[in-house]
C-alpha positions in Angstrom: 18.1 -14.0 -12.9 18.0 -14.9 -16.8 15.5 -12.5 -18.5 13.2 -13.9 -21.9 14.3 -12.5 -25.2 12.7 -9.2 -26.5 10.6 -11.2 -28.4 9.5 -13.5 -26.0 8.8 -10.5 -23.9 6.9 -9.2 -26.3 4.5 -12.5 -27.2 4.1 -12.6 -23.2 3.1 -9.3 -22.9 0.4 -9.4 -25.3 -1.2 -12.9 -24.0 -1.5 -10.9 -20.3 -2.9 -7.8 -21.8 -4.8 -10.0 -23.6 -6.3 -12.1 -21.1 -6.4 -9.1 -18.3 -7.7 -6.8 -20.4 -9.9 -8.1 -23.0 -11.8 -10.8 -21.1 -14.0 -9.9 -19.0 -13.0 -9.4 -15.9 -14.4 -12.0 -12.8 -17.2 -11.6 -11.1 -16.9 -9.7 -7.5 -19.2 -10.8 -4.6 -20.1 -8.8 -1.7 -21.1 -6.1 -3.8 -23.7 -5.3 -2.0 -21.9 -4.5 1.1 -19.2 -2.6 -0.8 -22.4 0.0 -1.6 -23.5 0.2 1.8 -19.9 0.5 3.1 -19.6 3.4 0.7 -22.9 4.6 1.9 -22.0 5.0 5.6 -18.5 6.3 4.9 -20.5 9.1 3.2 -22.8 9.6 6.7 -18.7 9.3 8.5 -17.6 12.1 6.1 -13.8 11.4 7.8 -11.7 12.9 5.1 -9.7 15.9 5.4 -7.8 17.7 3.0 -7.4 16.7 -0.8 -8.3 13.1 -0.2 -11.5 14.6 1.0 -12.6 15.3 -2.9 -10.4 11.7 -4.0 -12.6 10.0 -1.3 -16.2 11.2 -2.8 -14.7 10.5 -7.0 -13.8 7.2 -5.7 -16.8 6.3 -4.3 -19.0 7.8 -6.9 -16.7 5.8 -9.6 -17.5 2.6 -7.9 -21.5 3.0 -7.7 -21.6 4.3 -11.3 -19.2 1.9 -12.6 -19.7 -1.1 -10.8 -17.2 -3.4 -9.1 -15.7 -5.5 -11.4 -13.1 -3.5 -12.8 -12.9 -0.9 -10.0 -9.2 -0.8 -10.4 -9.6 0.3 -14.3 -11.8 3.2 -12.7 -10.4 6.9 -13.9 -10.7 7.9 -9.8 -8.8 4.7 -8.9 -6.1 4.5 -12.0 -5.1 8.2 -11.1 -4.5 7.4 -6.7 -4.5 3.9 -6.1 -3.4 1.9 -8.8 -1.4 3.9 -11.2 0.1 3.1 -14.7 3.7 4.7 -13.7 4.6 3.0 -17.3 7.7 5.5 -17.5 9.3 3.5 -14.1 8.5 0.2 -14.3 11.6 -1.6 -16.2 13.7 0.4 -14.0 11.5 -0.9 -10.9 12.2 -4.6 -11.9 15.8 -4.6 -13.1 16.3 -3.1 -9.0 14.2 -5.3 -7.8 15.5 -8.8 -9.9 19.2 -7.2 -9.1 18.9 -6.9 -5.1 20.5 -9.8 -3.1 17.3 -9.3 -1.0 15.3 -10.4 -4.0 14.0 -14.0 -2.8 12.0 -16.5 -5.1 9.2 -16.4 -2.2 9.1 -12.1 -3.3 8.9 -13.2 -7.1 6.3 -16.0 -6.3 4.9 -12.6 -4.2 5.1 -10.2 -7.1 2.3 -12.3 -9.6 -0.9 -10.7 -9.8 -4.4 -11.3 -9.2 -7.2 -10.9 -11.8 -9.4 -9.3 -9.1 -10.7 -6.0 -10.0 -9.3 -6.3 -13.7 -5.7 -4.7 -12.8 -3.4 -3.1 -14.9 -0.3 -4.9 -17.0 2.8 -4.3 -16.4 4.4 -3.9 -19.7 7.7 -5.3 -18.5 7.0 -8.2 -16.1 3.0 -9.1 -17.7 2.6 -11.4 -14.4 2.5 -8.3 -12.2 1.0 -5.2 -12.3 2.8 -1.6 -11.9 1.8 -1.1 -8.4 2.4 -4.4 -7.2 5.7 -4.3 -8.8 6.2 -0.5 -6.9 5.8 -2.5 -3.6 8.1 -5.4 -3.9 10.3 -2.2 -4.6 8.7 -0.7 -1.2 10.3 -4.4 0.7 13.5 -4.6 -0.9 14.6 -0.7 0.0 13.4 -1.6 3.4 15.2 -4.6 3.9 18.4 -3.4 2.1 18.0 -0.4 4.9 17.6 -2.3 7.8 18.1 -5.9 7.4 15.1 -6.5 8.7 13.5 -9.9 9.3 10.1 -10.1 8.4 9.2 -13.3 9.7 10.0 -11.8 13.1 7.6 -8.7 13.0 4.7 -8.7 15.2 2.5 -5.9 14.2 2.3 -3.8 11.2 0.4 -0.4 11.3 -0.2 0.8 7.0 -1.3 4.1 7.0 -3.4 4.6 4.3 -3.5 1.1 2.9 -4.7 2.0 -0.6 -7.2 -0.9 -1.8 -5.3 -3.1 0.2 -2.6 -4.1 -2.1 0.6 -3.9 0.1 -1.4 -6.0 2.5 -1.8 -8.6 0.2 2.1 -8.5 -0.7 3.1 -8.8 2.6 0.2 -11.8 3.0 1.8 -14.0 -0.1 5.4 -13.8 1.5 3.5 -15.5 4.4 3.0 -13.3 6.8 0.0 -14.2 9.6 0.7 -11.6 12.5 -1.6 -8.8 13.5 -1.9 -6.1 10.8 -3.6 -2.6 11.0 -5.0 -0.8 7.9 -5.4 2.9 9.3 -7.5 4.7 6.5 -10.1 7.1 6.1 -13.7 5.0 5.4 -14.3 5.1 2.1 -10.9 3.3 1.5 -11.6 1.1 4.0 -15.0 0.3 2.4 -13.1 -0.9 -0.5 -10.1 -2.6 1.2 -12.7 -4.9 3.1 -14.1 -5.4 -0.2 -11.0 -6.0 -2.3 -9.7 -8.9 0.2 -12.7 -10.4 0.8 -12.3 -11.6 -2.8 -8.9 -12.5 -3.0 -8.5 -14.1 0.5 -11.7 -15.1 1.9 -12.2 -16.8 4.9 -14.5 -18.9 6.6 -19.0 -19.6 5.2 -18.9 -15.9 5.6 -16.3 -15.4 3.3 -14.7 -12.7 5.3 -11.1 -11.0 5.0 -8.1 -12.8 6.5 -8.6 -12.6 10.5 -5.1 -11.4 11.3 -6.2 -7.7 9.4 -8.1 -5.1 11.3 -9.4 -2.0 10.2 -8.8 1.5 12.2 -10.8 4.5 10.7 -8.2 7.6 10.5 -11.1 10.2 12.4 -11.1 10.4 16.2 -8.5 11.4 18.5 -8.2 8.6 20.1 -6.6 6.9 17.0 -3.1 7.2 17.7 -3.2 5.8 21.3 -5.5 2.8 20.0 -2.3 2.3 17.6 0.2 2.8 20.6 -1.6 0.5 23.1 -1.5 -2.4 20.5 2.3 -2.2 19.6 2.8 -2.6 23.3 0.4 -5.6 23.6 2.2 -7.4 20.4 5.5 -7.3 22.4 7.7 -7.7 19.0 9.2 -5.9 16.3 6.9 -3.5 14.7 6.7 -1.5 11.2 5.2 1.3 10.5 4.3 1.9 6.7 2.6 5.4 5.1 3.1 5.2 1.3 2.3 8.4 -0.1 -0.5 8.8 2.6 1.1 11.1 5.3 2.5 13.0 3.2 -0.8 13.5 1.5 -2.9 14.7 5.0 -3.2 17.9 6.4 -0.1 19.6 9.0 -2.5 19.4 11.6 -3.5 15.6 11.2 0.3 14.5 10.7 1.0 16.2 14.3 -1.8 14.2 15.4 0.1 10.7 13.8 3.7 10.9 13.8 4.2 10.7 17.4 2.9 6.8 16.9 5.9 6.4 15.5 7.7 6.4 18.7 6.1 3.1 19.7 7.8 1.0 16.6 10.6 -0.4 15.8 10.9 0.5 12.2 9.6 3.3 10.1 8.9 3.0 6.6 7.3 6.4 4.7 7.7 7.5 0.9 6.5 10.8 -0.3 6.5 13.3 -3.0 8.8 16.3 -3.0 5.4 18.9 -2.1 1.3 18.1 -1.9 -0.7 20.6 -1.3 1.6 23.8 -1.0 3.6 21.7 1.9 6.9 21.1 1.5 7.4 17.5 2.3 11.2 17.3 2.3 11.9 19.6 4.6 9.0 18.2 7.1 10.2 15.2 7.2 13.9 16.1 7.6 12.5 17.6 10.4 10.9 14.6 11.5 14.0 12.7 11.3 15.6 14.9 13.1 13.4 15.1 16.1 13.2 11.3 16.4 16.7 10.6 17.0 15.5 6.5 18.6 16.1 5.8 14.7 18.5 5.1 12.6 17.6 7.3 9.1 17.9 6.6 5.2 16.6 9.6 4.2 17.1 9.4 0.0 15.5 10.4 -3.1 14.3 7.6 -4.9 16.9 6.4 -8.3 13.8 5.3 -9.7 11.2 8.1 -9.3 12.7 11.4 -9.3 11.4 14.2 -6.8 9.8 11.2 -4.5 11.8 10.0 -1.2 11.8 7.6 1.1 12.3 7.9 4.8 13.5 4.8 6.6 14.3 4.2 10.2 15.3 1.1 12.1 15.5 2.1 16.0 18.3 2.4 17.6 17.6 0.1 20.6 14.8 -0.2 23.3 
């Protein structure tokens, strides 16, 4: 792909920062219900672990700060929707270099003014993040030459503010997916794509995306019973979410993983005084259905991605 001049680059990047960043950002309905959302997640109190003080700054960001701009919110900049400045050019020159890089993924990769997002200094139509999960699909398609036209189901663990959901959406995909978060996330997810994909008088969220709130031990067998009602290929994604829960809750989830067809996780080398490599070498090795990339990531030093493809049914 032909890339604009430095200078080009340059006048571009300042006319998005400019028009992301100074303007005011776009007015957010459904605020109202974002509040009470955060309000009963609060009564839920299903977070465990560190996520457990992210959840309540997150929240407490969004009723002090208001809507608008959530994703300029320190609580939200810091989990969420990070700068990661240092990675980007090296995100996109991967990304624009892959064979798997299709126009529908660069049509994919533009951003949406919702929640005032961040710039990406090298690509101004994107943001970091969104840039960090077209990344995300072109390692897991380069892995397992995966179709995703043909999947069925997809499970997110920890779906963020809903952001990988709303990749996967603008490459066209319309089959069932399953955000599996704790509620105060899912508050803001509901939120977040009611905005930018509403639906119907009601203006609700896209009607193939169902929430699943990560308490409850009947979770993972709600999550097993609907990948064998989809009857089709099935993906499992946990960005930097299991990796960030607590030994006892991951027991609890990974054995979900058994009812999918393909795996994809990315974590950081510890969280929490766990080491994360060797766990999920471990789990890699136990769950042998799979076929395992199990790398460090070129771009992002001391974070790894563990991707399986199963074997055969």
């Amino acid at each position: 792909m032909k890339t604009l001049s430095s200078e080009a680059q340059t006048a571009v990047r300042r006319a998005a920062a400019k028009i992301l960043g100074e303007y005011p950002p776009p007015h957010l309905r459904h605020s109202e219900e974002l509040l009470a959302g955060l309000d009963a997640a609060a009564a839920h109190g299903a977070a465990a672990g560190e996520w457990a003080h992210m959840a309540e700054a997150i929240a407490a960001a969004l009723r002090a700060g208001g809507a608008d701009r959530f994703l300029r919110l320190p609580p939200i900049a810091k989990t969420v929707h990070p700068r990661i400045r240092s990675h980007c050019a090296d995100y996109l020159r991967y990304v624009l270099g892959s064979p798997r890089c299709s126009p529908e993924l660069q049509r994919a990769l533009t951003e949406s003014p919702i929640g005032q997002p961040l710039v990406n200094p090298f690509y101004p139509l994107s943001s970091p993040l969104l840039l960090q999960h077209g990344y995300h699909v072109i390692r897991l398609l380069e892995a397992t030459e995966l179709d995703l036209s043909a999947l069925r189901l997809i499970v997110d663990f920890g779906g963020g503010y809903g952001s990988f959901f709303r990749l996967l959406r603008n490459l066209g995909y319309r089959e069932k997916y399953l955000i599996w978060d704790i509620p105060v996330m899912c508050a803001l997810q509901r939120f977040y794509l009611r905005n930018l994909f509403p639906e119907g008088p009601a203006a609700e969220p896209p009607g193939n995306l169902e929430w699943l709130i990560s308490a409850g031990t009947g979770a993972p067998q709600t999550v097993r019973s609907l990948a064998a009602e989809r009857g089709g290929p099935s993906l499992f994604v946990a960005t930097w979410s299991l990796s960030e829960t607590p030994l006892a809750v991951r027991e609890t989830i990974t054995p979900v993983f058994e009812a999918f067809d393909y795996v994809l996780c990315v974590y950081q080398r510890a969280f929490g005084g766990i080491d994360n490599c060797a766990y999920f070498g471990a789990l890699a090795e136990r769950l042998t259905q799979f076929r395992w990339l199990h790398a460090e990531c070129p771009v992002y030093r001391n974070n790894f991605y563990l991707i399986g493809a199963r074997r055969s049914r």
